[in-house]
PyMOL Python script that loads the backbone (N, CA, C, O; Angstrom):
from pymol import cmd

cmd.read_pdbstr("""\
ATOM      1  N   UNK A   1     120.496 112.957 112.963  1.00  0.00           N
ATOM      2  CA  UNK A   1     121.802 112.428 112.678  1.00  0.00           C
ATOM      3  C   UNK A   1     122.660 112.428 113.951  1.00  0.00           C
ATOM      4  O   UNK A   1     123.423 111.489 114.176  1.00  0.00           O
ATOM      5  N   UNK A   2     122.557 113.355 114.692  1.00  0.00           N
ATOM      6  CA  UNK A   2     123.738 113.538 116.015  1.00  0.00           C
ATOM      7  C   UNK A   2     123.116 112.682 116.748  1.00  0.00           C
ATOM      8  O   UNK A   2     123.998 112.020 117.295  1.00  0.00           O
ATOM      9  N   UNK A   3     121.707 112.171 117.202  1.00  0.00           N
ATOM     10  CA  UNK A   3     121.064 111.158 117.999  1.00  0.00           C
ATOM     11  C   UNK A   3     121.821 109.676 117.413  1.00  0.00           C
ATOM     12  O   UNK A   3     122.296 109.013 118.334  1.00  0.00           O
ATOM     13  N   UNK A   4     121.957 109.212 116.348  1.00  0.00           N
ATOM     14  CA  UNK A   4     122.184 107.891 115.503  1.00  0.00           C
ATOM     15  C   UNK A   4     123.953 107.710 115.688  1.00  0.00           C
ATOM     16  O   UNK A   4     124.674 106.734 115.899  1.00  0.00           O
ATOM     17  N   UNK A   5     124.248 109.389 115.461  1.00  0.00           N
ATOM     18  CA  UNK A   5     125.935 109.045 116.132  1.00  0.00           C
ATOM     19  C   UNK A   5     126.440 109.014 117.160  1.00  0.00           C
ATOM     20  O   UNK A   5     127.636 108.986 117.452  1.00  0.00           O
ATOM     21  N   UNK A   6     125.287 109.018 117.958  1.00  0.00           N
ATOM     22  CA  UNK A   6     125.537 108.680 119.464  1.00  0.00           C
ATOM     23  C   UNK A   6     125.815 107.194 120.082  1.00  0.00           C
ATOM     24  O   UNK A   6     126.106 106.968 121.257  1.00  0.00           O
ATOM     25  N   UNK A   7     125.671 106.290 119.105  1.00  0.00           N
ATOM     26  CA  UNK A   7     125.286 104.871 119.190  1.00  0.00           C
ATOM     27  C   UNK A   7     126.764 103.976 119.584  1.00  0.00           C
ATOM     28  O   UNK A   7     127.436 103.951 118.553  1.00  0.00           O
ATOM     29  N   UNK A   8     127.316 103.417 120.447  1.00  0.00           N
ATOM     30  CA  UNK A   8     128.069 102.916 121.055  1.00  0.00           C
ATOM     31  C   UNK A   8     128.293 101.406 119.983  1.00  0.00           C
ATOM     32  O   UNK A   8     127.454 100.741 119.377  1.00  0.00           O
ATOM     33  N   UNK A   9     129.856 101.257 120.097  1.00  0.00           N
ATOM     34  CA  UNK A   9     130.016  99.966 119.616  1.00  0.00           C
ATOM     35  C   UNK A   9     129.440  98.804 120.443  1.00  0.00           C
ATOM     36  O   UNK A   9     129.241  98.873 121.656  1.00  0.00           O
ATOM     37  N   UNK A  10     129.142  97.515 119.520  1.00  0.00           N
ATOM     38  CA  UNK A  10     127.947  96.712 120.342  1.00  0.00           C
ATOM     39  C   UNK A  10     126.916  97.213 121.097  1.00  0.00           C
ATOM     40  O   UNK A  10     126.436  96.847 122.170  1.00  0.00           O
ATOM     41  N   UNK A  11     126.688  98.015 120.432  1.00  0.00           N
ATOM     42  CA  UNK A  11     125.088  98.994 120.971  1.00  0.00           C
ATOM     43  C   UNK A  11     123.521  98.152 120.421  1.00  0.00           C
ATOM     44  O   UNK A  11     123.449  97.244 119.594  1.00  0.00           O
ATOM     45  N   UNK A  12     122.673  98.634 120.989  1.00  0.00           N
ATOM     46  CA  UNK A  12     121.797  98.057 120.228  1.00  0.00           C
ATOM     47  C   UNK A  12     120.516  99.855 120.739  1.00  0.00           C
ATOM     48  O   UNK A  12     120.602 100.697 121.632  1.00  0.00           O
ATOM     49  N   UNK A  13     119.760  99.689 119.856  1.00  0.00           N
ATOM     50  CA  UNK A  13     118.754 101.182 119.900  1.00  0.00           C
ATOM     51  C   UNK A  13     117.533 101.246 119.678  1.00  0.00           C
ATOM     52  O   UNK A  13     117.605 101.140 118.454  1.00  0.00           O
ATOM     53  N   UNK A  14     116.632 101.321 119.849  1.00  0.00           N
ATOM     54  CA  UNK A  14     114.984 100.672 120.018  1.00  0.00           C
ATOM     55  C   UNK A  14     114.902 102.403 119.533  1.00  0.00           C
ATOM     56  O   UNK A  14     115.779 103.217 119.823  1.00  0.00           O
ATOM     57  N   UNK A  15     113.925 102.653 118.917  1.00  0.00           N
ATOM     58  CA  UNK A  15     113.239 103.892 118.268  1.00  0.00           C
ATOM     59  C   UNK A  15     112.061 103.339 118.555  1.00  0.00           C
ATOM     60  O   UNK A  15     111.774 102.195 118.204  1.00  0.00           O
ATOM     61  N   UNK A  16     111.246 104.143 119.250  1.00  0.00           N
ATOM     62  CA  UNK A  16     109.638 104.035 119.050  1.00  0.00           C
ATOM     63  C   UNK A  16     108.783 105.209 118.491  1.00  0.00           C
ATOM     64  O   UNK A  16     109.183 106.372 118.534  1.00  0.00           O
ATOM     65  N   UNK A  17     107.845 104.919 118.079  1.00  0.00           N
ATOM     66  CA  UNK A  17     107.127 106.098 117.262  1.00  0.00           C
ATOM     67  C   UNK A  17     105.365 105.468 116.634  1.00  0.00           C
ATOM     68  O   UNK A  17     105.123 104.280 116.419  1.00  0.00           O
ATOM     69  N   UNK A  18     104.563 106.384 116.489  1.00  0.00           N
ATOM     70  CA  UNK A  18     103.668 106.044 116.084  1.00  0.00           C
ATOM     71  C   UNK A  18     103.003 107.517 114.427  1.00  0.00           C
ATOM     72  O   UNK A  18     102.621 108.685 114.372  1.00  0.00           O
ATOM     73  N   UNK A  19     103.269 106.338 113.439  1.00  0.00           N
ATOM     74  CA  UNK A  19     103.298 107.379 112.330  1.00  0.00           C
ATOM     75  C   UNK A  19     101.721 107.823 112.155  1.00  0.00           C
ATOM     76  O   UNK A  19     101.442 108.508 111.172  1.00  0.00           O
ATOM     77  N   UNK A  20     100.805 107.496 112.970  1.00  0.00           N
ATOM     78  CA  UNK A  20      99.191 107.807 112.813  1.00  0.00           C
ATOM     79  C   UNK A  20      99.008 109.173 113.657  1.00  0.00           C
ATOM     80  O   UNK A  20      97.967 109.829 113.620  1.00  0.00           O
ATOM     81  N   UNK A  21     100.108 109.513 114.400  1.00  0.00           N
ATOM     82  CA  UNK A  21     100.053 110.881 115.716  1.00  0.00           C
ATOM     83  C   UNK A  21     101.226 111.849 115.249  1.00  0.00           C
ATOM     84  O   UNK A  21     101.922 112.552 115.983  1.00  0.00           O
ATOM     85  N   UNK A  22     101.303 111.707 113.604  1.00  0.00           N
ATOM     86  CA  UNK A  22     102.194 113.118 113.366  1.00  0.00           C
ATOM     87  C   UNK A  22     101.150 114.532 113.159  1.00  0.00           C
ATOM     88  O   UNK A  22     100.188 114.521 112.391  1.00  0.00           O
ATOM     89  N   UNK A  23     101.546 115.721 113.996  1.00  0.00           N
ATOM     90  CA  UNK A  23     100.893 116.309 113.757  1.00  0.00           C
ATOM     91  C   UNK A  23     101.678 117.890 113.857  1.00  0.00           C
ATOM     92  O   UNK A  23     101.668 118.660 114.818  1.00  0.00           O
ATOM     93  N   UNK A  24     102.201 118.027 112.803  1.00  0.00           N
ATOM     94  CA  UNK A  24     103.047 118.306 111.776  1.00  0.00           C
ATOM     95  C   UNK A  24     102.566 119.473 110.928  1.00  0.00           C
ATOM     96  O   UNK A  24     101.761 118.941 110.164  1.00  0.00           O
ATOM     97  N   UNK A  25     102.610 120.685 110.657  1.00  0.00           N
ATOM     98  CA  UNK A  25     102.115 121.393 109.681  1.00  0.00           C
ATOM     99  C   UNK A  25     102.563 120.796 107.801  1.00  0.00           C
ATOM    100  O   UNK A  25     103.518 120.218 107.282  1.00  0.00           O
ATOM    101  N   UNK A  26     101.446 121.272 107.399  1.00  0.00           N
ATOM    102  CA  UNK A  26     101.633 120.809 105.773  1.00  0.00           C
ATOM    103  C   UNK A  26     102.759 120.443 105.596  1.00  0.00           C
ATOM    104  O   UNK A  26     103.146 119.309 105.881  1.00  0.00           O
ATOM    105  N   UNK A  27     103.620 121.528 104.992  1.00  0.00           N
ATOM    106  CA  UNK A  27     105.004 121.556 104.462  1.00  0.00           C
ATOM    107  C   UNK A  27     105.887 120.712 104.786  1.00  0.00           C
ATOM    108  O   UNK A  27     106.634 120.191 103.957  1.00  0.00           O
ATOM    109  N   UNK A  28     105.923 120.421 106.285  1.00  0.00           N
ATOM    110  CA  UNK A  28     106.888 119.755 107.254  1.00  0.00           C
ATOM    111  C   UNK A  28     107.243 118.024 107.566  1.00  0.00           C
ATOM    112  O   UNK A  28     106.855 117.242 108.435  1.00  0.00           O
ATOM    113  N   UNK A  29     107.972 117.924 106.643  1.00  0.00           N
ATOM    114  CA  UNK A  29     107.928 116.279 106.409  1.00  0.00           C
ATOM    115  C   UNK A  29     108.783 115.331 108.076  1.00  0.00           C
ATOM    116  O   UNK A  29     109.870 115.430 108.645  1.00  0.00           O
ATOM    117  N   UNK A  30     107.542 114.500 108.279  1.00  0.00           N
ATOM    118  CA  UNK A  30     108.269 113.827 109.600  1.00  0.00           C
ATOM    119  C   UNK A  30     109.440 113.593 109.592  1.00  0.00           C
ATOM    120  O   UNK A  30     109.815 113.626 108.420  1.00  0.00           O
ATOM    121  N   UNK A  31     110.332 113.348 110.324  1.00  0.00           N
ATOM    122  CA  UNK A  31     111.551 112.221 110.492  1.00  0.00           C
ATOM    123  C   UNK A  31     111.444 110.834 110.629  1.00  0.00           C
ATOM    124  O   UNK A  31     112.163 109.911 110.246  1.00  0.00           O
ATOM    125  N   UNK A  32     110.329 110.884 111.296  1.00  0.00           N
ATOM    126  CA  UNK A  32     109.976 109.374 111.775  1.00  0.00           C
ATOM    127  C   UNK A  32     109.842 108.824 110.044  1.00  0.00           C
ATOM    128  O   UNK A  32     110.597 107.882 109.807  1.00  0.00           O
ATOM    129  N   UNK A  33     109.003 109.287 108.862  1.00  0.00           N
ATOM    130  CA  UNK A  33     108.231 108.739 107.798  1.00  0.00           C
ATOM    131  C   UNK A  33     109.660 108.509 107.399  1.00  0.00           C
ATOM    132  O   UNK A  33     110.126 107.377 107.274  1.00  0.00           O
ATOM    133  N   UNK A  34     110.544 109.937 107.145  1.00  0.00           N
ATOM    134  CA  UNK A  34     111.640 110.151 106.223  1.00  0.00           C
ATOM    135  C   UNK A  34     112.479 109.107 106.474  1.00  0.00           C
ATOM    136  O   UNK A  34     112.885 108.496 105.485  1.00  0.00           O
ATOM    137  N   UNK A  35     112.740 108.850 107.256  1.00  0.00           N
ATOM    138  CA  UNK A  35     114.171 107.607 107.952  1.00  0.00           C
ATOM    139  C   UNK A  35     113.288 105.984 107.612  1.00  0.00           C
ATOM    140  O   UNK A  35     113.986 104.971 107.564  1.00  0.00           O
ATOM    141  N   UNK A  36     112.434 105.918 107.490  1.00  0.00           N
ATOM    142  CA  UNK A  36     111.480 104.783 106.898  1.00  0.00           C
ATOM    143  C   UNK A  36     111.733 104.522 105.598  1.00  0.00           C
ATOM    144  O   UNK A  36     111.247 103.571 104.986  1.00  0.00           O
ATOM    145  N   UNK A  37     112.577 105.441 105.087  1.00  0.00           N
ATOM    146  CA  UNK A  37     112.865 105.526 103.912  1.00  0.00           C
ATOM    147  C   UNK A  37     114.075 106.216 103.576  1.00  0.00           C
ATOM    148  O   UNK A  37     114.445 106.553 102.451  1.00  0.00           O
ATOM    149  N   UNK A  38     114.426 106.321 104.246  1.00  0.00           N
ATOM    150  CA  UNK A  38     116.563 106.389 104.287  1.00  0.00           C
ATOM    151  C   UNK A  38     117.211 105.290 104.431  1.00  0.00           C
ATOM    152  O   UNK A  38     117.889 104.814 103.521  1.00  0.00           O
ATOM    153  N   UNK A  39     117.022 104.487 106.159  1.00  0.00           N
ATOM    154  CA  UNK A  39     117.146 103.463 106.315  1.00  0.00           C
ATOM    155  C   UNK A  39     116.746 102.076 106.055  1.00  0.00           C
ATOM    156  O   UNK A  39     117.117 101.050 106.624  1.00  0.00           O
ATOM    157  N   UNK A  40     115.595 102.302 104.705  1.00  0.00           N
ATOM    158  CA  UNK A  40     115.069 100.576 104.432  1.00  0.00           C
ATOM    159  C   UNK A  40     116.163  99.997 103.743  1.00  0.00           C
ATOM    160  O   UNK A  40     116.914 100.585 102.964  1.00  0.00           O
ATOM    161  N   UNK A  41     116.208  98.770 104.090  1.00  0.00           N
ATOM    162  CA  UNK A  41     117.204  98.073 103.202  1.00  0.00           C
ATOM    163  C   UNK A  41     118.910  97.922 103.536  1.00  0.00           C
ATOM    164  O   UNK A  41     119.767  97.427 102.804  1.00  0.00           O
ATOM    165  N   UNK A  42     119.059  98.466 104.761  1.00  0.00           N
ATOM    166  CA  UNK A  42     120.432  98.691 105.481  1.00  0.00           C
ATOM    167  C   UNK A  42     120.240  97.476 106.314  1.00  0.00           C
ATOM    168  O   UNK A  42     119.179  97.195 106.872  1.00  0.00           O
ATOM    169  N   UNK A  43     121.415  96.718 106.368  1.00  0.00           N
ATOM    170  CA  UNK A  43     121.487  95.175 107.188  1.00  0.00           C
ATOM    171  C   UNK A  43     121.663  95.758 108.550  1.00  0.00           C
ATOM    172  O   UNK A  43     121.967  96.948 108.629  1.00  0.00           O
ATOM    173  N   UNK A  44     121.501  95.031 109.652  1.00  0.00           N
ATOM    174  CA  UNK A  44     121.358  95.563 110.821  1.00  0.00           C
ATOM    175  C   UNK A  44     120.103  96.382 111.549  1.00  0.00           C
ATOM    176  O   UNK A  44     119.901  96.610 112.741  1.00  0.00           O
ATOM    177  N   UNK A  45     119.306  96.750 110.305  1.00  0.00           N
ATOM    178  CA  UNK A  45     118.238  97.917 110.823  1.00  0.00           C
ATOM    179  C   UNK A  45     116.447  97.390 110.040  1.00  0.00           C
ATOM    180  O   UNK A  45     116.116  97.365 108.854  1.00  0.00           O
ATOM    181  N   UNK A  46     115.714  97.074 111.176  1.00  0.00           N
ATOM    182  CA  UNK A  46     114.793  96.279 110.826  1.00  0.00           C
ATOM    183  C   UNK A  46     113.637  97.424 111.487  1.00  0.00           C
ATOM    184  O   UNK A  46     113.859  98.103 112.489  1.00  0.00           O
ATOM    185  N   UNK A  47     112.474  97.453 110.741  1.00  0.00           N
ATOM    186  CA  UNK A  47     111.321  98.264 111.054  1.00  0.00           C
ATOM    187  C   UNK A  47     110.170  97.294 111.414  1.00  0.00           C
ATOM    188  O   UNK A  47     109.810  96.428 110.617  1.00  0.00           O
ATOM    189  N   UNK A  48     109.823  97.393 112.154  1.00  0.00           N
ATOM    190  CA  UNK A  48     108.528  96.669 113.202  1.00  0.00           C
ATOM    191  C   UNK A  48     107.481  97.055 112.823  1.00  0.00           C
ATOM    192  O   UNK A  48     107.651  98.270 112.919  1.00  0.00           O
ATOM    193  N   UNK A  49     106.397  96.908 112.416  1.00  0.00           N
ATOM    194  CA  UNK A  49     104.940  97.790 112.515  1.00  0.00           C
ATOM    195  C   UNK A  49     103.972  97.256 113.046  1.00  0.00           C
ATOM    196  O   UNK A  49     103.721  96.099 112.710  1.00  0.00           O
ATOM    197  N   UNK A  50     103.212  97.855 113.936  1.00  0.00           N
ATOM    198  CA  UNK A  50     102.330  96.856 114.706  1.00  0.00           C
ATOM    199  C   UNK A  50     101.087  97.712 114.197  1.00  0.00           C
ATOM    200  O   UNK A  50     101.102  98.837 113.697  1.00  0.00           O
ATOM    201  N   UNK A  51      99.444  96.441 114.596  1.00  0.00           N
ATOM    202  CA  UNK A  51      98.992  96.660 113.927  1.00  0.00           C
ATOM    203  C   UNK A  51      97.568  96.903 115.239  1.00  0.00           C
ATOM    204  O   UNK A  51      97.940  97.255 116.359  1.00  0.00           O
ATOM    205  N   UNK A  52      96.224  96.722 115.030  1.00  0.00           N
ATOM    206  CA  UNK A  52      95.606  97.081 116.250  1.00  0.00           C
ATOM    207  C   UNK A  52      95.192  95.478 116.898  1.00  0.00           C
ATOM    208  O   UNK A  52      94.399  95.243 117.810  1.00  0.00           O
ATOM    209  N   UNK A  53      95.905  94.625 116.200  1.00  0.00           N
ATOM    210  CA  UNK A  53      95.871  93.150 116.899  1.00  0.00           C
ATOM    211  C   UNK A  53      97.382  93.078 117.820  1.00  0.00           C
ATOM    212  O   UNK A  53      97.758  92.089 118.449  1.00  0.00           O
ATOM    213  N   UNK A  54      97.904  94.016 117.743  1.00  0.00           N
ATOM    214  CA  UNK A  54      99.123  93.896 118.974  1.00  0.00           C
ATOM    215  C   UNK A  54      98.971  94.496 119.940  1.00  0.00           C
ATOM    216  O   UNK A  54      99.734  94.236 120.870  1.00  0.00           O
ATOM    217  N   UNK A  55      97.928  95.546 120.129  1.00  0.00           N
ATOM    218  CA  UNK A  55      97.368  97.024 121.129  1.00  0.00           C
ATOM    219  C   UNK A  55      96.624  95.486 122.361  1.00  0.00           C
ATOM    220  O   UNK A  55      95.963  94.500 122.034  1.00  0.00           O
ATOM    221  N   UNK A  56      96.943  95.767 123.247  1.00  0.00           N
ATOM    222  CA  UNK A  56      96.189  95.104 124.541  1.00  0.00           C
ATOM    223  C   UNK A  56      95.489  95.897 124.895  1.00  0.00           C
ATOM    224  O   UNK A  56      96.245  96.776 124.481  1.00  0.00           O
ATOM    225  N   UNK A  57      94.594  96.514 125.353  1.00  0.00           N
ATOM    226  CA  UNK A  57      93.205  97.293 125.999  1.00  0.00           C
ATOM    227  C   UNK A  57      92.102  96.759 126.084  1.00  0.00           C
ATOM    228  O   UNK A  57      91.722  95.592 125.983  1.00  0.00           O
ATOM    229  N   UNK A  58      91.530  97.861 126.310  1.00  0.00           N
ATOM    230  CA  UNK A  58      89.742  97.189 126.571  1.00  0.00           C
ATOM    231  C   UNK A  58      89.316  96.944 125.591  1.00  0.00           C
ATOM    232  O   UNK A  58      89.970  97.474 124.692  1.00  0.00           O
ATOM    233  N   UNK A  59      88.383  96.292 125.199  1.00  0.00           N
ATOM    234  CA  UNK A  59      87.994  95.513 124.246  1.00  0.00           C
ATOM    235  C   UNK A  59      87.228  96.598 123.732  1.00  0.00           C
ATOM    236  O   UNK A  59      87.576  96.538 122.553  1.00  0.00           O
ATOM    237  N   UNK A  60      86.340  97.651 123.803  1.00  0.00           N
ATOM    238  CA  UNK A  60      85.840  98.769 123.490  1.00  0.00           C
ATOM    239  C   UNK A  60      86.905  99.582 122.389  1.00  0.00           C
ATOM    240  O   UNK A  60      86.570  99.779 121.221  1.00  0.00           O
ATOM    241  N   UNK A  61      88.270 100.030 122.960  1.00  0.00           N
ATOM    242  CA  UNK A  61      89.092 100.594 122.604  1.00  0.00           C
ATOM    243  C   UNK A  61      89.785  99.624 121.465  1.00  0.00           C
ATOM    244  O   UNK A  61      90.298 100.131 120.468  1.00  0.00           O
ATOM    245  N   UNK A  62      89.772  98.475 121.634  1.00  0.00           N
ATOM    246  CA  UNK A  62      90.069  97.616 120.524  1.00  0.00           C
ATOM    247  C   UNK A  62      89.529  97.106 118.799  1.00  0.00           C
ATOM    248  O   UNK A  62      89.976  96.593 117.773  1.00  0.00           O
ATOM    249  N   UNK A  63      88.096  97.749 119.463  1.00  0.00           N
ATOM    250  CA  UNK A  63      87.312  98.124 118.311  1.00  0.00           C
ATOM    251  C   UNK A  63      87.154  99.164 117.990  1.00  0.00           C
ATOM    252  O   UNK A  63      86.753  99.461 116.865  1.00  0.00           O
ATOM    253  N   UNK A  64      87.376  99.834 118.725  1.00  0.00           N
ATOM    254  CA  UNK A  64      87.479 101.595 118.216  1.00  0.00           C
ATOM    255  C   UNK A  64      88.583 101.666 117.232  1.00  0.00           C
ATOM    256  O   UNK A  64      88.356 102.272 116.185  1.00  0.00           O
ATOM    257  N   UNK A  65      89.820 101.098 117.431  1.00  0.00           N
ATOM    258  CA  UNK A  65      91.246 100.929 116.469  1.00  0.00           C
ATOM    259  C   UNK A  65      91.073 100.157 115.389  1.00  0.00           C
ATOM    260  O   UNK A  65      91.650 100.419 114.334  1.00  0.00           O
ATOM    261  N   UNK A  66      90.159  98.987 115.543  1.00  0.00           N
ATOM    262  CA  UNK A  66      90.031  98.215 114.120  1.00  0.00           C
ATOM    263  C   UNK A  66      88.909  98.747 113.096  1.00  0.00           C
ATOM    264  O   UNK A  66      88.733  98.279 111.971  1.00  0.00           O
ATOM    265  N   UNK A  67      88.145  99.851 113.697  1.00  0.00           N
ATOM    266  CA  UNK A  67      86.880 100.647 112.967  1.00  0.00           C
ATOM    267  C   UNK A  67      87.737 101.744 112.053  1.00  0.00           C
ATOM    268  O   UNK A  67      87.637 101.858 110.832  1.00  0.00           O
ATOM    269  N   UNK A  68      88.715 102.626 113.037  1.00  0.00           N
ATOM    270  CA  UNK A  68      89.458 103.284 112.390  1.00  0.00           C
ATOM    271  C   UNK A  68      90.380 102.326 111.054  1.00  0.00           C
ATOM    272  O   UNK A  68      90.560 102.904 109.982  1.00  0.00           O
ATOM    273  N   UNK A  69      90.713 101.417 111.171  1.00  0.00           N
ATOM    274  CA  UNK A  69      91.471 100.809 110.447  1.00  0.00           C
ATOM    275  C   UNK A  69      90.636 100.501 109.088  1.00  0.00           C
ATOM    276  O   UNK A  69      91.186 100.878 108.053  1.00  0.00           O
ATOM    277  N   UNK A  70      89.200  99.772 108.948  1.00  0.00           N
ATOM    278  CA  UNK A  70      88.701  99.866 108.082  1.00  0.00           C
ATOM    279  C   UNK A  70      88.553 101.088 107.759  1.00  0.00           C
ATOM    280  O   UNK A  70      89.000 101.147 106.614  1.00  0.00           O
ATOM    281  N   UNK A  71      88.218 102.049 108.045  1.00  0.00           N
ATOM    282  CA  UNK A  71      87.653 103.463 107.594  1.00  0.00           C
ATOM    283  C   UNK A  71      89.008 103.924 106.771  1.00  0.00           C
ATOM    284  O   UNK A  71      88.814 104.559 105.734  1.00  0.00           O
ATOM    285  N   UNK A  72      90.243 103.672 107.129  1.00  0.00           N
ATOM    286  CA  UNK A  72      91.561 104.622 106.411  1.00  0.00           C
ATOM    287  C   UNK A  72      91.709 102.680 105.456  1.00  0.00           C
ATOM    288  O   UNK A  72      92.064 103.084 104.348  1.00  0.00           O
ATOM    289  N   UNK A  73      91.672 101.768 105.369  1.00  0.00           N
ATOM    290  CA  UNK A  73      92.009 101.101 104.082  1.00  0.00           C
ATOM    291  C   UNK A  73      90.238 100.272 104.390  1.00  0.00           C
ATOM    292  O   UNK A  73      89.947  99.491 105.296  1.00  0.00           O
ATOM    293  N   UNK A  74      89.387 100.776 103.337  1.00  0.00           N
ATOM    294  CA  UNK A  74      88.604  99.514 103.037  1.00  0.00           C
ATOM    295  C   UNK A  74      88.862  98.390 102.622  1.00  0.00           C
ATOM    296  O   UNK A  74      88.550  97.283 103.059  1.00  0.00           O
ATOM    297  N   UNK A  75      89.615  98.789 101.508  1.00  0.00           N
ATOM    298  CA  UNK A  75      89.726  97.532 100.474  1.00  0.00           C
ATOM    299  C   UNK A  75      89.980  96.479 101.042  1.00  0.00           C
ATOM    300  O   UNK A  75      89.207  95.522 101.054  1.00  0.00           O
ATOM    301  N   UNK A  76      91.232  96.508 101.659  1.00  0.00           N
ATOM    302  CA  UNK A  76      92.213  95.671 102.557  1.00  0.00           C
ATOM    303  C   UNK A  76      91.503  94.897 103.363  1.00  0.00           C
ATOM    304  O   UNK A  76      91.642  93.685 103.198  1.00  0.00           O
ATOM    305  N   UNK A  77      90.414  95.449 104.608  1.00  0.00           N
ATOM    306  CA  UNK A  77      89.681  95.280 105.268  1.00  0.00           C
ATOM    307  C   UNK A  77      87.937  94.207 104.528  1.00  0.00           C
ATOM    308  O   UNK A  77      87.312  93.281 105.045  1.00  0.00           O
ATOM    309  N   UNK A  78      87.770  94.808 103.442  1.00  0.00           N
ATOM    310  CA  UNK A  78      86.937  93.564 102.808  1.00  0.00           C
ATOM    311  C   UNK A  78      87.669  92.722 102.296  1.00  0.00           C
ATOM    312  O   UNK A  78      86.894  91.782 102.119  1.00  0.00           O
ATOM    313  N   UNK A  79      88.839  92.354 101.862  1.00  0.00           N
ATOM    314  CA  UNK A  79      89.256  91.199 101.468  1.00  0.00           C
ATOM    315  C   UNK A  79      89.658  90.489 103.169  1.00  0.00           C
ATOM    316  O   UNK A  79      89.702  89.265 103.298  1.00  0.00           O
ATOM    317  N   UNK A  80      89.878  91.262 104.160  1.00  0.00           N
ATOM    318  CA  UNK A  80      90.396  89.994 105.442  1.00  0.00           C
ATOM    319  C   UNK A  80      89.157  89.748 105.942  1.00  0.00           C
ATOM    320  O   UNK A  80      89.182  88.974 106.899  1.00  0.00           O
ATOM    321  N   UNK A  81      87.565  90.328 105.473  1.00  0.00           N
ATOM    322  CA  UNK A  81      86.535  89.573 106.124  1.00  0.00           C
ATOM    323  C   UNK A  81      86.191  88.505 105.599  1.00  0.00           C
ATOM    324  O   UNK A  81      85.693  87.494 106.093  1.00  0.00           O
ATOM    325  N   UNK A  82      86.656  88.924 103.905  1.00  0.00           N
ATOM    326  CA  UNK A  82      85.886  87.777 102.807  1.00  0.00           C
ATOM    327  C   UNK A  82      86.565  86.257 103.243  1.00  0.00           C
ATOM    328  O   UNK A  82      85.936  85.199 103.234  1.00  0.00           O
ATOM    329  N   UNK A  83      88.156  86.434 103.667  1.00  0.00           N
ATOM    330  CA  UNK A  83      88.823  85.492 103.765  1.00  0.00           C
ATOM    331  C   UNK A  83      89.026  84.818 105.237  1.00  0.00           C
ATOM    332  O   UNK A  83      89.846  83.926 105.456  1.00  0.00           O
ATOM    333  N   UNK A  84      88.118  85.404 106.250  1.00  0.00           N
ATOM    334  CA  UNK A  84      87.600  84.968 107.133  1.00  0.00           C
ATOM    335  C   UNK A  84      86.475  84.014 107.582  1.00  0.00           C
ATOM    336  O   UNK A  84      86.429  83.254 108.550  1.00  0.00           O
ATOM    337  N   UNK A  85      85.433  84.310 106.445  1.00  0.00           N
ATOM    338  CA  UNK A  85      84.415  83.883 106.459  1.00  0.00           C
ATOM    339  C   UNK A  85      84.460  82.581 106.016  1.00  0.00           C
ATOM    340  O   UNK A  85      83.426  81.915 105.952  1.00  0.00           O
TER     341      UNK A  85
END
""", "prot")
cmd.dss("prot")
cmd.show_as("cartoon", "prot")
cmd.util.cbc("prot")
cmd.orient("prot")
């Protein structure tokens, strides 16, 4: 909260974060997740999510991110091959 009231009139504020690298004990709920869900739906405040087709790297490392990606949603991942094909 004291970071967000820091924000200058005609300000503008870029937050970056990656919600796959919280590493967080049990109990301990992110900020990053929580404010994903304080702030949805407030005009002015838009959430970005990128996906492993926005990551530029080596092409090795690019499949390493889209392997992980099937492995945490299959489902998702057989319907964008079916609809590829």
């Amino acid at each position: 909260m004291m970071f967000l009231t820091r924000l200058g009139d005609d300000s503008r504020m870029i937050v970056t974060g990656d919600i796959t690298q919280i590493d967080l004990p049990r109990p301990k709920q992110s900020g990053l997740l929580q404010v994903t869900h304080i702030l949805h739906g407030i005009a002015g405040i838009d959430f970005h999510y990128f996906t492993g087709a926005d990551v530029v790297r080596h092409p090795l490392v690019q499949r390493i991110i889209e392997a992980y990606d099937r492995f945490r949603h299959p489902i998702t991942s057989d319907r964008e091959e079916e609809e590829n094909a």
